[in-house]
C-alpha positions as CSV (number, residue, x, y, z in Angstrom):
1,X,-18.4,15.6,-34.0
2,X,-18.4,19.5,-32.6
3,X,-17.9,20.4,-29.2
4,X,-20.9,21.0,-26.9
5,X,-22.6,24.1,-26.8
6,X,-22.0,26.2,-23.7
7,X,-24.4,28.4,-21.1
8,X,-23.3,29.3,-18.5
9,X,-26.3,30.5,-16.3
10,X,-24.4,34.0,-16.1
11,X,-21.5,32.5,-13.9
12,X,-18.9,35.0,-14.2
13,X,-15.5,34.1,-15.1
14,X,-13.8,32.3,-12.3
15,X,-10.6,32.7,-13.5
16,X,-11.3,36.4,-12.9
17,X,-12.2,36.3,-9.5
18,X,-9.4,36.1,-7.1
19,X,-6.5,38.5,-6.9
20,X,-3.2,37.4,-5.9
21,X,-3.1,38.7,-2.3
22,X,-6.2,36.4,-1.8
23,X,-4.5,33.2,-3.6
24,X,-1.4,33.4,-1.8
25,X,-3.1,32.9,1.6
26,X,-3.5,29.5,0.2
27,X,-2.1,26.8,1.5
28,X,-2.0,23.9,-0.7
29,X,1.1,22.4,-2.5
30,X,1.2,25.2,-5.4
31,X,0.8,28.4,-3.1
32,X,3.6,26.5,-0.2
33,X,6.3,25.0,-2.5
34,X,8.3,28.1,-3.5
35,X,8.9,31.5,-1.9
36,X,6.2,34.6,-1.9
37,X,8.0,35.6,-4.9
38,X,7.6,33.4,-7.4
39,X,4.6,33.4,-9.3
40,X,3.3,29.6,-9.1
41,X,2.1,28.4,-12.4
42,X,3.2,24.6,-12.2
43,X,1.3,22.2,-10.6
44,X,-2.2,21.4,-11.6
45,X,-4.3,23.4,-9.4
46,X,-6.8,26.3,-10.5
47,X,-6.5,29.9,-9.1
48,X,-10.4,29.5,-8.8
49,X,-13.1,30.1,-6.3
50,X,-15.5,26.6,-6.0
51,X,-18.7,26.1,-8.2
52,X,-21.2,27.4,-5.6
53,X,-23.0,23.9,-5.8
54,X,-19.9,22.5,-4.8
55,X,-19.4,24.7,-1.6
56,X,-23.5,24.4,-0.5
57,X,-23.0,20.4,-1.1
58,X,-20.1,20.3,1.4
59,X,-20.9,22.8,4.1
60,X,-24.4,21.5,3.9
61,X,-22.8,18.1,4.9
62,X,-20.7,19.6,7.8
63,X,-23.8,21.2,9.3
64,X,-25.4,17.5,9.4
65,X,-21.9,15.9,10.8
66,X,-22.1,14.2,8.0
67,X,-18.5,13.4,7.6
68,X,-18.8,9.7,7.8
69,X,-18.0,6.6,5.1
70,X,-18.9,6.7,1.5
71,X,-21.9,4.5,-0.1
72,X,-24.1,4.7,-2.7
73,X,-24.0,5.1,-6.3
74,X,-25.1,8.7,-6.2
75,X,-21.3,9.6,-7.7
76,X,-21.9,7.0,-10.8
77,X,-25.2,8.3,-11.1
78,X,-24.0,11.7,-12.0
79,X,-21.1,10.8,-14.0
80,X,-23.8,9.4,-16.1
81,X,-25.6,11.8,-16.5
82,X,-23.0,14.0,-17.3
83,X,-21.7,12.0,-19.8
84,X,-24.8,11.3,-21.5
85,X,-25.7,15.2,-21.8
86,X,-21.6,16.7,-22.4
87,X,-20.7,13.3,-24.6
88,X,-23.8,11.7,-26.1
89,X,-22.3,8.8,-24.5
90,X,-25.1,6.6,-22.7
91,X,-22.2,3.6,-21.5
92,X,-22.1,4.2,-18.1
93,X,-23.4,1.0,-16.5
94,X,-24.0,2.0,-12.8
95,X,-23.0,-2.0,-11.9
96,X,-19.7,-1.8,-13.6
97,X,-18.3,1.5,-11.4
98,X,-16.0,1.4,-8.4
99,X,-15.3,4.5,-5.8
100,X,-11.7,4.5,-6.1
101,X,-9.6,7.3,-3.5
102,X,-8.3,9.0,-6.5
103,X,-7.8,8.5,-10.4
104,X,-3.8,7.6,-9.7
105,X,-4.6,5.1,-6.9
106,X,-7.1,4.0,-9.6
107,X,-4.9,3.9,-11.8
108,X,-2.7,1.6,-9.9
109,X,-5.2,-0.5,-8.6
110,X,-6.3,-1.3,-12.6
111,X,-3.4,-2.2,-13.5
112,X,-2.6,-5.1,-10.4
113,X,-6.1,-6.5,-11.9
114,X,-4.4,-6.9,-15.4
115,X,-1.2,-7.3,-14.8
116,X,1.4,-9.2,-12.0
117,X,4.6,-7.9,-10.6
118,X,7.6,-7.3,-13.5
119,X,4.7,-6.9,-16.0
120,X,5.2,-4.4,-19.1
121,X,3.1,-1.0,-18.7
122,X,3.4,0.8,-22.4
123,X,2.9,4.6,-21.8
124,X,2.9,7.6,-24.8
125,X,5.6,10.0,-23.6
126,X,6.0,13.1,-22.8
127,X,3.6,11.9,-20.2
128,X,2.4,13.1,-16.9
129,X,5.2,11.7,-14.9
130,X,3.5,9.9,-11.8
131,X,2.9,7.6,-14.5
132,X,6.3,6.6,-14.6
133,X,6.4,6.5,-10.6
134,X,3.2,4.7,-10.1
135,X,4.1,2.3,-12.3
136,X,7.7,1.6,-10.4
137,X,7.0,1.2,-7.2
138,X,4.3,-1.3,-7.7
139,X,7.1,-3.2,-9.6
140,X,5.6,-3.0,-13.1
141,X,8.0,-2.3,-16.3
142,X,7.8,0.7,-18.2
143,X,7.8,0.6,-21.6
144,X,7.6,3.9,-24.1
145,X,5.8,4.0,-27.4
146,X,6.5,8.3,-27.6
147,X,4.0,10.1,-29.6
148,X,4.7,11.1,-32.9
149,X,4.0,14.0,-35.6
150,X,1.8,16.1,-34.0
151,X,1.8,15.1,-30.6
152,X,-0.4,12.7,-31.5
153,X,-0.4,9.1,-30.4
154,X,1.9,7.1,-32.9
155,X,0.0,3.2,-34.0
156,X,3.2,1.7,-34.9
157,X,5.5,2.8,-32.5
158,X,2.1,1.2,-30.0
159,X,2.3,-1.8,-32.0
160,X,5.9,-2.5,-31.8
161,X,5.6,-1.9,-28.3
162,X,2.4,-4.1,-27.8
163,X,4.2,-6.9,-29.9
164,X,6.8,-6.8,-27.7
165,X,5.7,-6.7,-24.3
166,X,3.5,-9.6,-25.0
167,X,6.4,-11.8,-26.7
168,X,7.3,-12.9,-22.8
169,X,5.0,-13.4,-20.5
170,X,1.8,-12.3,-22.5
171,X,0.8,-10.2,-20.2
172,X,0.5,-6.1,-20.5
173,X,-1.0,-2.9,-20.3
174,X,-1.4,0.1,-22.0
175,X,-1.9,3.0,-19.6
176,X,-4.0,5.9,-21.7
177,X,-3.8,9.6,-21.0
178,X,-6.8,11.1,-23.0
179,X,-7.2,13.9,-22.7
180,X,-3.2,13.6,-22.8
181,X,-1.2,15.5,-20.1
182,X,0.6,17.6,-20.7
183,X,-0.1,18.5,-24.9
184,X,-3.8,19.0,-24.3
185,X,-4.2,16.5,-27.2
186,X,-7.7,15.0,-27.5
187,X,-7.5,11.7,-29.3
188,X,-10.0,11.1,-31.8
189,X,-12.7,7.9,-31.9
190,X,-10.6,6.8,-34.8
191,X,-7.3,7.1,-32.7
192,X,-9.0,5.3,-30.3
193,X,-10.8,2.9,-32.3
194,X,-7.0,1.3,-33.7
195,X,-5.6,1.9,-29.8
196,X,-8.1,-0.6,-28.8
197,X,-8.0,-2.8,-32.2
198,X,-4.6,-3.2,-31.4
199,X,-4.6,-3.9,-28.0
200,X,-7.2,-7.0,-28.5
201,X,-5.3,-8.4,-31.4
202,X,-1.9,-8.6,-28.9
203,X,-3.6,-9.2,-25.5
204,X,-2.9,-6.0,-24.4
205,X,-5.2,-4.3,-21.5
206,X,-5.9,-0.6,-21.9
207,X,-6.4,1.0,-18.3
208,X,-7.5,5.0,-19.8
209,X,-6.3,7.8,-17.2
210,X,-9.4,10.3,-18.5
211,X,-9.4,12.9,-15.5
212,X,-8.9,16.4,-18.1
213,X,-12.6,14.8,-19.7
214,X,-14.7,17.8,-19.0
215,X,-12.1,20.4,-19.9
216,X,-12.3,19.8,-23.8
217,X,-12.1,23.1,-25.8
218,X,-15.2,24.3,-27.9
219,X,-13.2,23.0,-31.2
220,X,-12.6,19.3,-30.3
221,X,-15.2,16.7,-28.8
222,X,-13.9,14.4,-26.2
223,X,-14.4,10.2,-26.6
224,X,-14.9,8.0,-24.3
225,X,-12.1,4.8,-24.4
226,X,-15.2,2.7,-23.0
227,X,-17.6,4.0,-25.9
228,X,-15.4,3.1,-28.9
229,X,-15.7,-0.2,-30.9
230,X,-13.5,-3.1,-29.4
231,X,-13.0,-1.5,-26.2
232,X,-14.8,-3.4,-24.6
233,X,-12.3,-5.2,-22.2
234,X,-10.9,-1.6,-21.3
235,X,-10.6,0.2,-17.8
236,X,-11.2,3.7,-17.3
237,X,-10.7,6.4,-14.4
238,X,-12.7,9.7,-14.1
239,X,-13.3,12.0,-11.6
240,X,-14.6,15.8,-11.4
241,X,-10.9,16.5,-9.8
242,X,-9.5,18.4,-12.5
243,X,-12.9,20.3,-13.7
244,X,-13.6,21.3,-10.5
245,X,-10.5,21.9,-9.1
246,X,-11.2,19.0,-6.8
247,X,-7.6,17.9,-5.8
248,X,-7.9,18.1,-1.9
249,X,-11.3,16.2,-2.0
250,X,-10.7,12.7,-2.9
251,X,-12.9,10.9,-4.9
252,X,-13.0,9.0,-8.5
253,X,-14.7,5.9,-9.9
254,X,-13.4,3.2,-11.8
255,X,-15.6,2.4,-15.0
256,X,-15.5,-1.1,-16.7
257,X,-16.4,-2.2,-20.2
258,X,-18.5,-5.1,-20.5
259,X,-15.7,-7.5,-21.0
260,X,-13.7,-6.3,-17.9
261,X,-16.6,-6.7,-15.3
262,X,-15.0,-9.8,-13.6
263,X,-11.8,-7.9,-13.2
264,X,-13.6,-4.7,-11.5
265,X,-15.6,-7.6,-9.5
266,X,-12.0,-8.5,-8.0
267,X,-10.8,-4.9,-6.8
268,X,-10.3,-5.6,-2.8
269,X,-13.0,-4.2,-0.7
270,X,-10.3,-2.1,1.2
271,X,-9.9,0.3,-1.8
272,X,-13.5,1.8,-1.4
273,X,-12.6,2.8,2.2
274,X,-10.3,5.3,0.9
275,X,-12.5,7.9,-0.9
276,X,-13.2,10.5,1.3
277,X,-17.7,10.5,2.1
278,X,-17.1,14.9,1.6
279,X,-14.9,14.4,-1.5
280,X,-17.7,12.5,-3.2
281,X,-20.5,14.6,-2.3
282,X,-18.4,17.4,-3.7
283,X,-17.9,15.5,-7.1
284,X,-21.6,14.7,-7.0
285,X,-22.6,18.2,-6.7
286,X,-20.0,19.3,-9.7
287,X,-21.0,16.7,-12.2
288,X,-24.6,17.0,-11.0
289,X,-25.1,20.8,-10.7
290,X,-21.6,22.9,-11.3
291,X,-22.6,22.6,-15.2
292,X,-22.8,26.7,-15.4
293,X,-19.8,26.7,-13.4
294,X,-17.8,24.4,-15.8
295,X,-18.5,26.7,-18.8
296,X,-18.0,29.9,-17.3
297,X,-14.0,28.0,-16.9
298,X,-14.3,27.0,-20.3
299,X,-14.8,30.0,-21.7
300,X,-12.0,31.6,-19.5
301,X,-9.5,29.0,-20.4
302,X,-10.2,29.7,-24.4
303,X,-10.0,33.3,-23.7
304,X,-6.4,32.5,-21.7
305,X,-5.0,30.0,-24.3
306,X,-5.5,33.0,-26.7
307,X,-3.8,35.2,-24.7
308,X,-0.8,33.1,-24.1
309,X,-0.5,32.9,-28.0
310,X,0.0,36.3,-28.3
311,X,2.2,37.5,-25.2
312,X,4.1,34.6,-26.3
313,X,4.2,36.1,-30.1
314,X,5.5,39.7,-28.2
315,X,7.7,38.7,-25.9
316,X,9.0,35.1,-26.4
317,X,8.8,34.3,-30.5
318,X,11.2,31.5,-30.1
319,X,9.3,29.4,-28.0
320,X,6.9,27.1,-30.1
321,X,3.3,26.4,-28.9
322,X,2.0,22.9,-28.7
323,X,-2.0,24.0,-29.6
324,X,-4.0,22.5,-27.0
325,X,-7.3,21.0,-27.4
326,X,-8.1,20.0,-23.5
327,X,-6.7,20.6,-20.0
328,X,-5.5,23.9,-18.9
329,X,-2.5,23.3,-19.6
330,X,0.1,24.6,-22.0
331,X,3.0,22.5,-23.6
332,X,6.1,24.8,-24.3
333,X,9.0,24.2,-26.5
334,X,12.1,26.1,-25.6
335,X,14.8,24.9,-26.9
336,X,15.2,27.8,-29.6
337,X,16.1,30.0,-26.3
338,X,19.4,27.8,-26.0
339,X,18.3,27.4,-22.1
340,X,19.7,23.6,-22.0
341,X,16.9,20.4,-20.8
342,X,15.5,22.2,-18.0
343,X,14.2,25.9,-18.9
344,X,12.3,25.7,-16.1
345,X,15.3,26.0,-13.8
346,X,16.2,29.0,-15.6
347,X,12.4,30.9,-15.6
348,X,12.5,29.9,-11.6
349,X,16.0,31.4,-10.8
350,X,16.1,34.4,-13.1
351,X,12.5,35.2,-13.8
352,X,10.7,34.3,-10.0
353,X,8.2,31.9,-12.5
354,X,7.4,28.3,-11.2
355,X,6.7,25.9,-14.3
356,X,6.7,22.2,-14.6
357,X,10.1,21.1,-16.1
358,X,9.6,18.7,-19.2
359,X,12.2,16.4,-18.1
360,X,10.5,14.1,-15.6
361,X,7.7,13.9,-19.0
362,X,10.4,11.5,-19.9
363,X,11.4,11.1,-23.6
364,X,10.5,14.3,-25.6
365,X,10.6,16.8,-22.2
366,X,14.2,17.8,-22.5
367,X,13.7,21.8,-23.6
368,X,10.3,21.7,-22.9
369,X,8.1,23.1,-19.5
370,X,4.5,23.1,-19.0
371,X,2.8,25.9,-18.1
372,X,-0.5,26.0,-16.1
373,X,-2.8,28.7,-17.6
374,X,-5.8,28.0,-15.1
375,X,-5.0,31.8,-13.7
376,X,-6.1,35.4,-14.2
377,X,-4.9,37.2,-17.3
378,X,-3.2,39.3,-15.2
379,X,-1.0,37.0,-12.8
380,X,-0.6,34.9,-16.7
381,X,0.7,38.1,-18.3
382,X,2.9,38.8,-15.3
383,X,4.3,35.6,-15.7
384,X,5.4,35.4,-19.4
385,X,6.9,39.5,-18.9
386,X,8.7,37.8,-15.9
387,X,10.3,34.8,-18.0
388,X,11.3,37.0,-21.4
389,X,13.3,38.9,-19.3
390,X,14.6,36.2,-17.7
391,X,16.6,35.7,-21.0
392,X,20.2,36.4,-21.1
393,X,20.9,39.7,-22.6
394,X,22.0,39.7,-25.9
395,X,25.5,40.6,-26.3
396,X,26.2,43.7,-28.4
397,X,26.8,43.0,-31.8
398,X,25.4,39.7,-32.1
């Protein structure tokens, strides 16, 4: 299966379009965190304008006052659609979709329909970490099955970990990050095909965390959990959040698979009061119309994942590349600098660079940061210049 063709309608590059004097009067968590000069490239927001669909959708709404409560099925609708055209995926069955407030809170909501308090929930680490904090405080157990050669996800280590949580109480859940955060790694229908044999033949409920969907590189073609043989008991989250660069607009839907209708039936009627009405018009419009939009990023984010390669190949050899397949973001492994667990600590204090430290990925972080390539070349080259010489200097004669 290839990845799906792109046109962008002539949308220029939005990656391209905002300088850093602009993004810096910002005032969301990635442009507020750290001081004016560190150059931000952690979190997982896009230095982007919004899809132009996106911004008529939402001021159109404002003009109307139409800043109520969300109804409808006009999210699921597109979703659908979207699918159907970018995956060839026809599963979405508008009955079996919830408006959750976001795909975390969806996330968590999921998993109290599998699962009861003390409950195992087996995650593939290095992970995106509010997976291990979600999971906590609603007094779940987590349990690691880390991925294995190449960053891929690891069937025995998932089976010894299935076979186990299930020995107890018999109850668990397998929380899914696909595309996974933060390798990029796409999973294939065959990967996903045994994840979900598995997870039948021990009882275990797969809940799939699939926000990075729509930012697949051309190379690789993203699955569906939900459209893959034996899946059918499975849970899934998507939203146009990460796509669209959505964050501050709350909105995501819940899918079910045939088998897991009766559970989605059960989700209180107080979750759908948290979506925000704007934040689903705004997904609505991006699935529905911010298409053109979408590639234009695509295309920017191949263009940037190639340019990290090399700056990285000039100016920081020793650090080793995960290649990513999905998100925009970029897995990095440091530990050939000799910079201890926590580069990141050392990029921020000597280099003025902000970048996610591996260690809260839990096992497999230490060494590692993630690096959010979702800027302009510019501010991205900047950045890797600022961490090489953020190196110590080498002493003479060694």
């Amino acid at each position: 299966m290839s990845g799906t063709p792109r046109d962008t309608h002539g949308e220029p590059d939005p990656l391209r379009a905002l300088d850093l004097a602009r993004l810096r009067r910002r005032t969301s968590m990635k442009w507020r965190t750290y001081p004016e000069d560190v150059l931000p490239l952690w979190v997982a927001e896009m230095d982007v304008p919004l899809a132009g669909p996106v911004v008529r959708a939402v001021t159109d709404a404002l003009t109307l006052g139409d800043t109520g409560y969300p109804a409808g099925t006009a999210y699921a609708e597109a979703l659908a659609a979207f699918a159907a055209d970018r995956w060839g995926w026809d599963g979405i069955a508008i009955e079996r979709t919830a408006i959750v407030p976001d795909v975390m809170l969806g996330v968590v909501e999921m998993i109290k329909l599998v699962t009861g308090p003390g409950d195992p929930v087996i995650v593939n680490p290095p992970v995106y970490p509010p997976f291990f904090q979600f999971i906590g405080h609603m007094d779940r157990k987590v349990v690691e099955a880390p991925l294995g050669p190449g960053q891929r996800l690891d069937p025995a280590a998932l089976e010894e970990r299935f076979r186990e949580a299930t020995a107890g109480t018999g109850r668990a859940a397998f929380l899914l990050c696909s595309p996974h955060n933060p390798t990029g790694t796409v999973h294939t229908a065959a990967e996903l095909a045994a994840v979900a044999d598995l997870a039948e033949r021990y009882g275990v409920r797969v809940v799939a965390d699939e926000i990075h969907a729509p930012l697949v590189a051309p190379t690789a073609a993203f699955v569906p959990y939900l459209g893959v043989p034996g899946a059918e008991r499975g849970l899934s989250l998507m939203s146009a959040s990460k796509g669209w660069n959505l964050a501050g607009l709350k909105a995501a839907l819940a899918l079910a698979g045939p088998g897991a209708a009766d559970d989605l039936a059960r989700l209180p009627e107080e979750v759908g009061h948290g979506p925000s009405h704007l934040g689903v018009i705004a997904h609505t419009a991006a699935l529905r119309d911010g298409r053109g939009w979408l590639d234009a990023l695509l295309t920017g984010l191949d263009t940037n994942r190639r340019l990290l390669c090399d700056l990285l190949a000039e100016h920081l050899p020793a650090i080793r590349l995960h290649p990513a397949e999905a998100t925009y973001l970029a897995w990095l492994d440091c530990r050939a600098l000799g910079l201890g667990d926590d580069p990141a600590r050392v990029f921020l204090d000597r280099g003025r660079v902000a970048l996610s430290s591996g260690l809260p990925f839990g096992t497999g972080g230490a060494g590692h940061v993630r690096l959010n390539l979702a800027t302009s070349p510019e501010i991205l080259t900047e950045a890797v210049r600022r961490m090489a010489a953020a190196l110590p200097a080498a002493r003479p004669g060694s």
